[in-house]
N, CA, C and O atoms as CSV, one atom per row, in Angstrom:
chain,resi,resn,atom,element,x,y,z
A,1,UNK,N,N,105.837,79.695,94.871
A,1,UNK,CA,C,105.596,80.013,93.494
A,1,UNK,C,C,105.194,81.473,93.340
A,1,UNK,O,O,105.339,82.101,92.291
A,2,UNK,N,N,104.640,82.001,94.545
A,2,UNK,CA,C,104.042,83.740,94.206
A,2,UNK,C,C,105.001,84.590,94.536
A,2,UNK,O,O,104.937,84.757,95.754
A,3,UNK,N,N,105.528,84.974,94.249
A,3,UNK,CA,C,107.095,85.785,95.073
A,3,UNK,C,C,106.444,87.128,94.370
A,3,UNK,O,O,106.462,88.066,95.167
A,4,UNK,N,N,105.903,87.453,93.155
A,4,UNK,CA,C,105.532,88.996,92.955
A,4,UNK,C,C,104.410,89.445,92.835
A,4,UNK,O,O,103.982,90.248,92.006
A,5,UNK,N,N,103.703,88.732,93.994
A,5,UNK,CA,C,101.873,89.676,94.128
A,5,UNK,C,C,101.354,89.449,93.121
A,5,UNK,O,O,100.581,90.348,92.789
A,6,UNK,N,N,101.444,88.257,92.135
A,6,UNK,CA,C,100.321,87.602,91.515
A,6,UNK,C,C,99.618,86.367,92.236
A,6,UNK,O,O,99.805,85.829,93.328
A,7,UNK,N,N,98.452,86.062,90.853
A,7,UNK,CA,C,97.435,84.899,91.214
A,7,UNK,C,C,98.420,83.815,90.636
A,7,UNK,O,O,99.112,84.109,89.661
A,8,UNK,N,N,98.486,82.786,91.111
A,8,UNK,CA,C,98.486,81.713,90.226
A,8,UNK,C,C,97.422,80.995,89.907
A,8,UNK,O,O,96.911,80.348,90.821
A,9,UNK,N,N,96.927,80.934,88.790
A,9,UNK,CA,C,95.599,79.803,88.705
A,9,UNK,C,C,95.403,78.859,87.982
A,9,UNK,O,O,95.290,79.084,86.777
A,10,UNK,N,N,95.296,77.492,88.482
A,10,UNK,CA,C,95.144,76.500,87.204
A,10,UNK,C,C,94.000,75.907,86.999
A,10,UNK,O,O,93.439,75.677,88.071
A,11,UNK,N,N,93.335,75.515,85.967
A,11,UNK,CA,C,92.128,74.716,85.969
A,11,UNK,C,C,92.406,73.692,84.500
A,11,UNK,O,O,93.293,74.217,83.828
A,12,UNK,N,N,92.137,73.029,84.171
A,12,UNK,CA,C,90.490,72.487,84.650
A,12,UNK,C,C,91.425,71.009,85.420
A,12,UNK,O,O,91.712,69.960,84.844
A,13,UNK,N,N,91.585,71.211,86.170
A,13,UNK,CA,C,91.905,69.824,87.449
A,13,UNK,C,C,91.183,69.073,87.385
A,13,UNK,O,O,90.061,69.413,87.761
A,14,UNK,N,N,91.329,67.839,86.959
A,14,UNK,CA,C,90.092,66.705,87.577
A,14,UNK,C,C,90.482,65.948,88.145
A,14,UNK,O,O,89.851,65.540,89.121
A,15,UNK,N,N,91.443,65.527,87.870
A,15,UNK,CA,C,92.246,64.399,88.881
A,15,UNK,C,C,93.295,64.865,90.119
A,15,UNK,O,O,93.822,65.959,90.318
A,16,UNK,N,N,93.381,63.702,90.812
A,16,UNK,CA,C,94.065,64.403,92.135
A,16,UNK,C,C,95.137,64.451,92.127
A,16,UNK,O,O,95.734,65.294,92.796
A,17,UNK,N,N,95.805,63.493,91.305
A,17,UNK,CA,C,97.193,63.423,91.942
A,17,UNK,C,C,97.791,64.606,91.186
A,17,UNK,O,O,98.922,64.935,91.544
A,18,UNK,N,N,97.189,65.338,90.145
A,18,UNK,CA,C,97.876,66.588,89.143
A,18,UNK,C,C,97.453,67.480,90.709
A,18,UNK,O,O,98.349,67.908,91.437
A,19,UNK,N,N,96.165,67.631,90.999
A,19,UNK,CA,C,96.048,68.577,91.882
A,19,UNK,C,C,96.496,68.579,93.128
A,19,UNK,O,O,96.400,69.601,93.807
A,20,UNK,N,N,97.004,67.539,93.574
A,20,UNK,CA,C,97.948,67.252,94.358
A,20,UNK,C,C,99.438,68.277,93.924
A,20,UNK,O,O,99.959,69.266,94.440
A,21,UNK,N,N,99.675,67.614,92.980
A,21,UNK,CA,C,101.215,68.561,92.397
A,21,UNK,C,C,101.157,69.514,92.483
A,21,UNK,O,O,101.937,70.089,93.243
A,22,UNK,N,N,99.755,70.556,91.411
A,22,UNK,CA,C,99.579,71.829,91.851
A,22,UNK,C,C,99.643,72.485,93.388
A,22,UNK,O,O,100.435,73.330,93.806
A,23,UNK,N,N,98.996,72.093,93.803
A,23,UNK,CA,C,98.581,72.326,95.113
A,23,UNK,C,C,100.442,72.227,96.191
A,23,UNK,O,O,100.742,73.196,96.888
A,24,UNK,N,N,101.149,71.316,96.136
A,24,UNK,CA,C,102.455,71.293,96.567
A,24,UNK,C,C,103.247,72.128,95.616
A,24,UNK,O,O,104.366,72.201,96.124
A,25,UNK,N,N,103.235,72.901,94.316
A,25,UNK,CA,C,103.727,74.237,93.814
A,25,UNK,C,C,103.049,75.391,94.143
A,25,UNK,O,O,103.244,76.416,93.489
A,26,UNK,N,N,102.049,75.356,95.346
A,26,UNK,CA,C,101.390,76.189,95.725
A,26,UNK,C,C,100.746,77.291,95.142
A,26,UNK,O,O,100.677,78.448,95.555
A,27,UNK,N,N,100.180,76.664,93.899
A,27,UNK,CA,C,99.039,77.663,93.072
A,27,UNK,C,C,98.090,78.210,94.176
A,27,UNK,O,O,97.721,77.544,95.144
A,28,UNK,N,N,97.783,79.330,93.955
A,28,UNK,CA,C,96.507,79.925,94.657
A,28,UNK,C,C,95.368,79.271,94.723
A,28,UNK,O,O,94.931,78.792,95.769
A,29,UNK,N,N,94.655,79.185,93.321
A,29,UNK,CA,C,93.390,78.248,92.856
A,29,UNK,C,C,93.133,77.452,92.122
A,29,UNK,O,O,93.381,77.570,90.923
A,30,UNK,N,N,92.496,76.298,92.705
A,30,UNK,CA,C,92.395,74.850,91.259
A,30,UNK,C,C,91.277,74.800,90.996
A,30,UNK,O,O,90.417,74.572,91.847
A,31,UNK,N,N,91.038,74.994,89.805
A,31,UNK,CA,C,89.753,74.893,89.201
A,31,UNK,C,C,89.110,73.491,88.560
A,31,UNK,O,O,89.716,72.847,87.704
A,32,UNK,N,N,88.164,73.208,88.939
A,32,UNK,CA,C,87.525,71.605,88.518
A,32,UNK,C,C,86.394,71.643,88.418
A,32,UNK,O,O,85.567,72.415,88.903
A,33,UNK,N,N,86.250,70.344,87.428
A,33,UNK,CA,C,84.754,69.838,87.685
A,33,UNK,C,C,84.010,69.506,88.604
A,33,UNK,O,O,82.817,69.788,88.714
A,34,UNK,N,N,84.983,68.589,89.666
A,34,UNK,CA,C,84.331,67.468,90.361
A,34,UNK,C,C,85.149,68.198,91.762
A,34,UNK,O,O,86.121,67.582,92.200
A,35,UNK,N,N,84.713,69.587,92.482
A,35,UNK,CA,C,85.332,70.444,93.686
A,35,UNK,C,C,85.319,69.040,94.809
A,35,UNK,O,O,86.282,68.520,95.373
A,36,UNK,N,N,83.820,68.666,94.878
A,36,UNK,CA,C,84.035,67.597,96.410
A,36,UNK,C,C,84.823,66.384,96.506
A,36,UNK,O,O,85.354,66.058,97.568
A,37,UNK,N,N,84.921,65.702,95.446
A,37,UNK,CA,C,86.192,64.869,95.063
A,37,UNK,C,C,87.648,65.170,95.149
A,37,UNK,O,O,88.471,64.462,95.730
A,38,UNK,N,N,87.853,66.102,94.623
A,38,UNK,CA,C,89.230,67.056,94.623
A,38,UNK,C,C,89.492,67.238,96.033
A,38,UNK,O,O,90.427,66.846,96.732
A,39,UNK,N,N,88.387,67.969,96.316
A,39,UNK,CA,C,88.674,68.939,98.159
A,39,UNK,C,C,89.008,67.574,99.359
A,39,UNK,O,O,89.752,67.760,100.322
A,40,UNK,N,N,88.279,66.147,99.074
A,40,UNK,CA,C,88.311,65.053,99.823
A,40,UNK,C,C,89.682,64.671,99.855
A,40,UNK,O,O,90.430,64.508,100.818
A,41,UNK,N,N,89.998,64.487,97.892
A,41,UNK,CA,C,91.575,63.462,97.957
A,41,UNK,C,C,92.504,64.868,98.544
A,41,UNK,O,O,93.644,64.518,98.848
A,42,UNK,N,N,92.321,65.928,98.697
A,42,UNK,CA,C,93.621,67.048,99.210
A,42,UNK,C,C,93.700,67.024,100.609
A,42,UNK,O,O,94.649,67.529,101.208
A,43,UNK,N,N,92.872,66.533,101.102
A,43,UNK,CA,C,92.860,66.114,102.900
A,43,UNK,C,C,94.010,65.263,103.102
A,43,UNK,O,O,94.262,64.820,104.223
């Protein structure tokens, strides 16, 4: 997804399986409420 030396950033993530998606379009940073929940289901 970064091909010209930008950020990608998305927030407000709360659920996983969106941040799942994000995360496999390879945004830079996901922004959330609930980080230790998120960071667990991305394992």
């Amino acid at each position: 997804m970064n091909n010209y030396e930008h950020r990608s950033d998305s927030w407000t993530i709360n659920d996983i399986e969106t941040a799942r998606h994000f995360r496999d379009l390879g945004v830079d940073s996901i922004t959330t409420d609930f980080p230790k929940r998120i960071r667990e289901g991305l394992k």
